[in-house]
C-alpha positions as CSV (number, residue, x, y, z in Angstrom):
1,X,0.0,0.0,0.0
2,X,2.8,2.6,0.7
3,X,4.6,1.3,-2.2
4,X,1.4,2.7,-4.4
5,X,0.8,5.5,-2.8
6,X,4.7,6.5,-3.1
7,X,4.0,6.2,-6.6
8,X,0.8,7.8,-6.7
9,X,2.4,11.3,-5.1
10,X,5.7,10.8,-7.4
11,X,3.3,10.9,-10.7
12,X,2.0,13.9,-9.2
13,X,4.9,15.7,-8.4
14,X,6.4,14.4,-11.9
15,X,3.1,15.8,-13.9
16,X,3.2,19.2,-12.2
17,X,7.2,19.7,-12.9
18,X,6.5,19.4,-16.6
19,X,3.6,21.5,-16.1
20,X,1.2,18.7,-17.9
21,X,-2.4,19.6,-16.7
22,X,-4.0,16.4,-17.8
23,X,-2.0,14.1,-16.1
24,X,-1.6,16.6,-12.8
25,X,-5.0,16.7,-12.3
26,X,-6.0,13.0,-13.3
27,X,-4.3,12.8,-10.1
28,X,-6.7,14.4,-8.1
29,X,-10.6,13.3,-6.7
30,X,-12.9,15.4,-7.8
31,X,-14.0,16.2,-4.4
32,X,-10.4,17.3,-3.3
33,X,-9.6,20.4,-1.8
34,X,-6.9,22.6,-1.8
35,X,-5.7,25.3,0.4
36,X,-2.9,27.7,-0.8
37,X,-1.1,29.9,1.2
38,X,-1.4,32.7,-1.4
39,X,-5.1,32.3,-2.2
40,X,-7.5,34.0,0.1
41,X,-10.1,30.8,0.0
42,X,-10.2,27.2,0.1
43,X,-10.4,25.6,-3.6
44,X,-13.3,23.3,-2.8
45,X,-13.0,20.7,-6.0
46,X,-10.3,19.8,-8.2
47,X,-12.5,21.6,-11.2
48,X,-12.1,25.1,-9.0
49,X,-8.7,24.6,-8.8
50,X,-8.6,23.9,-13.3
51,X,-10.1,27.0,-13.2
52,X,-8.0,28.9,-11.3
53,X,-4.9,27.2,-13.0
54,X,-6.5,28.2,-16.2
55,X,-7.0,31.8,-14.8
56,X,-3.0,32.2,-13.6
57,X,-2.3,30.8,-17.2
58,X,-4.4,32.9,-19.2
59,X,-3.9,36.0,-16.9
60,X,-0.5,36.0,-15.5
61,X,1.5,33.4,-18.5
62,X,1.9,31.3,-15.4
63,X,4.2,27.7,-16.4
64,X,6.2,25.1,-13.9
65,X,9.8,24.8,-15.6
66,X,10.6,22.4,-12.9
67,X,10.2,20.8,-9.6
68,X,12.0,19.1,-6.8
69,X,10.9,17.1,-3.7
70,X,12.8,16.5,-0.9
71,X,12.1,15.6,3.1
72,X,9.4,13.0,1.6
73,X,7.5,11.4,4.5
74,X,4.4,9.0,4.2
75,X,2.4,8.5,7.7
76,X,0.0,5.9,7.2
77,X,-3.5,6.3,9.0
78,X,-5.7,3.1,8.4
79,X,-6.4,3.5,5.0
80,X,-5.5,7.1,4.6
81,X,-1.9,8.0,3.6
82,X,-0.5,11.6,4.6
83,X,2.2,12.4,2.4
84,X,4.2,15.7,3.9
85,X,7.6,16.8,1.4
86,X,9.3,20.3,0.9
87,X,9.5,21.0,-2.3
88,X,11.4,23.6,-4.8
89,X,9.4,24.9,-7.7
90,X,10.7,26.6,-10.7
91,X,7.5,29.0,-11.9
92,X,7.0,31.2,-15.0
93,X,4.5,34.2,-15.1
94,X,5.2,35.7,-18.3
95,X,9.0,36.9,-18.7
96,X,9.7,36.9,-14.8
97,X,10.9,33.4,-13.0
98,X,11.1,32.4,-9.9
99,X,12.2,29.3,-7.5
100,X,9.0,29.2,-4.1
101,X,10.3,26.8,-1.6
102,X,7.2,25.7,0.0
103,X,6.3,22.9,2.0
104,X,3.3,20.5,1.1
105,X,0.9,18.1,2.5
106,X,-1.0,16.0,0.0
107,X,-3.7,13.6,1.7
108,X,-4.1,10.4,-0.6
109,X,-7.2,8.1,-0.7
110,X,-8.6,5.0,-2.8
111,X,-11.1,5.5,-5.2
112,X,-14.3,3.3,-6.0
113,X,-11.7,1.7,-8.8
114,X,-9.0,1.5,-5.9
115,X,-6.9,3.5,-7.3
116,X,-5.1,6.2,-5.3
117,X,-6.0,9.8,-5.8
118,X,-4.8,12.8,-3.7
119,X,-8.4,14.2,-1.9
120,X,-6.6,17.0,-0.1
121,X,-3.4,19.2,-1.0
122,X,-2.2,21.9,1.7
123,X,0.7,24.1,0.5
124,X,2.3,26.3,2.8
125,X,4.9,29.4,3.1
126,X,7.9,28.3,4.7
127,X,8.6,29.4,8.2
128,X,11.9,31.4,9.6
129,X,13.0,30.5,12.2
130,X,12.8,32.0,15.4
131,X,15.7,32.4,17.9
């Protein structure tokens, strides 16, 4: 089971670093969610977040060049797996690029088909460090 959903989350990560829609949100319920920290709301389906994808694309030239996952941890919790990472994207909007380092928690689940499909994805700022 971890082996899959290992697989499951490295198909996703793969999709989104060469920004191929179709196969980054095939990875995705329907009914997932998705909380940004540099959106002002909770995406409440994975067709809100196509849209908004769409939107940063067709507003902003937004496109991944690249992405790199690192710290991956999978916590197993009956038949839910929690799959935490930091990760180091490469983003396009227009002419301007920029690396994020973010971390990320993606919650996978099985589907009527038994597949595995992410139903939740939290992405967060990174923290400083306080001394």
């Amino acid at each position: 089971m971890e082996d899959e959903i290992l697989g499951a989350a490295r198909r996703l990560i793969d999709a989104f670093a060469r920004h191929d829609r179709d196969a980054y949100f095939a990875a995705f319920a329907p009914e997932a969610t998705f909380i940004f920290h540099n959106l002002d709301r909770t995406l409440k389906s994975r067709a809100e977040y196509e849209a908004e994808w769409a939107l940063w694309e067709s507003r902003d030239g937004f496109r991944v060049r690249g992405c790199r996952s690192s710290e991956q941890r999978l916590q197993m919790v009956g038949e839910t797996g929690i799959f935490t990472h930091a990760v180091s994207t490469d983003v396009a909007f227009g002419d301007d690029e920029a690396t994020t380092q973010e971390r990320e928690t993606i919650v996978f689940a099985r589907d009527a088909a038994g597949a595995w499909k992410a139903v939740h994805e939290h992405l967060s700022a990174p923290t400083t460090p306080t001394s």
